[in-house]
C-alpha positions in Angstrom: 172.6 135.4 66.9 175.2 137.7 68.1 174.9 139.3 71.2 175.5 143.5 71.3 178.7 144.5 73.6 178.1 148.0 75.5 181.0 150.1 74.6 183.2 150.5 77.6 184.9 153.7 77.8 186.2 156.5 79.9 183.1 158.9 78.9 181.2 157.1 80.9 183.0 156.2 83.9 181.6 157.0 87.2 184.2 159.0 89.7 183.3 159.7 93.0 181.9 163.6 93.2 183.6 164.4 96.3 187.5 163.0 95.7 187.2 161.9 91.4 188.5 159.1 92.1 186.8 155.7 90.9 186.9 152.7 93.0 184.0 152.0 94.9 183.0 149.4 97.6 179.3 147.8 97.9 178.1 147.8 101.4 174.9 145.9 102.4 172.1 147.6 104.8 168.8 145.2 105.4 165.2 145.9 106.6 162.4 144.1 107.7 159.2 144.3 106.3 156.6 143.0 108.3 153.9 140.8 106.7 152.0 144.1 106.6 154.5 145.9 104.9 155.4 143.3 102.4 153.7 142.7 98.8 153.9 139.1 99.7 152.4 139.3 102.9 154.7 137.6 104.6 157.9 138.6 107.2 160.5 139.6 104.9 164.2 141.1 105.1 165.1 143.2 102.1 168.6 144.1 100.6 169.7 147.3 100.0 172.8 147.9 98.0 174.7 151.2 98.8 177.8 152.1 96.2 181.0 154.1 98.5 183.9 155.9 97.6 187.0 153.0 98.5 189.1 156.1 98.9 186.7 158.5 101.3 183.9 157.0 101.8 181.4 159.1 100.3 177.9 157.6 99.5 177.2 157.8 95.9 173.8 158.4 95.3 171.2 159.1 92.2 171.6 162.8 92.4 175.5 162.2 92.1 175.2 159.8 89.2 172.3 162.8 87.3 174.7 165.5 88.0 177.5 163.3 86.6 175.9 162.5 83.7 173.7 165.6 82.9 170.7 164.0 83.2 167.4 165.6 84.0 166.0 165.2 87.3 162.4 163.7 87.5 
């Protein structure tokens, strides 16, 4: 069974609102749940990815990416 390839192109590139460029860096930040807090009930630290502009460091976020794309927000 063949798998479908997503078509790659420059319609739906993502470029940074603020500069329009499009090279981005992934920077980590972590938080700790305690065992209240977390579905597991246990002490947890959770991973949060944030997406910034390699050229000035803007923080993409959702609002950037439904502006980008047009998208309705909810």
């Amino acid at each position: 069974m063949l798998t479908p390839q997503p078509k790659i192109d420059k319609h739906n590139q993502i470029v940074c609102p603020k500069c329009g460029k499009d090279n981005f860096e992934g920077k980590h930040k972590l938080h700790f749940l305690s065992a209240l807090q977390s579905p597991q009930g246990i002490d947890t630290i959770v991973n949060v990815e944030r997406w910034f502009c390699a050229d000035c460091s803007h923080m993409i976020t959702k609002e950037d990416l439904d502006d980008q794309f047009k998208k309705p927000k909810n």
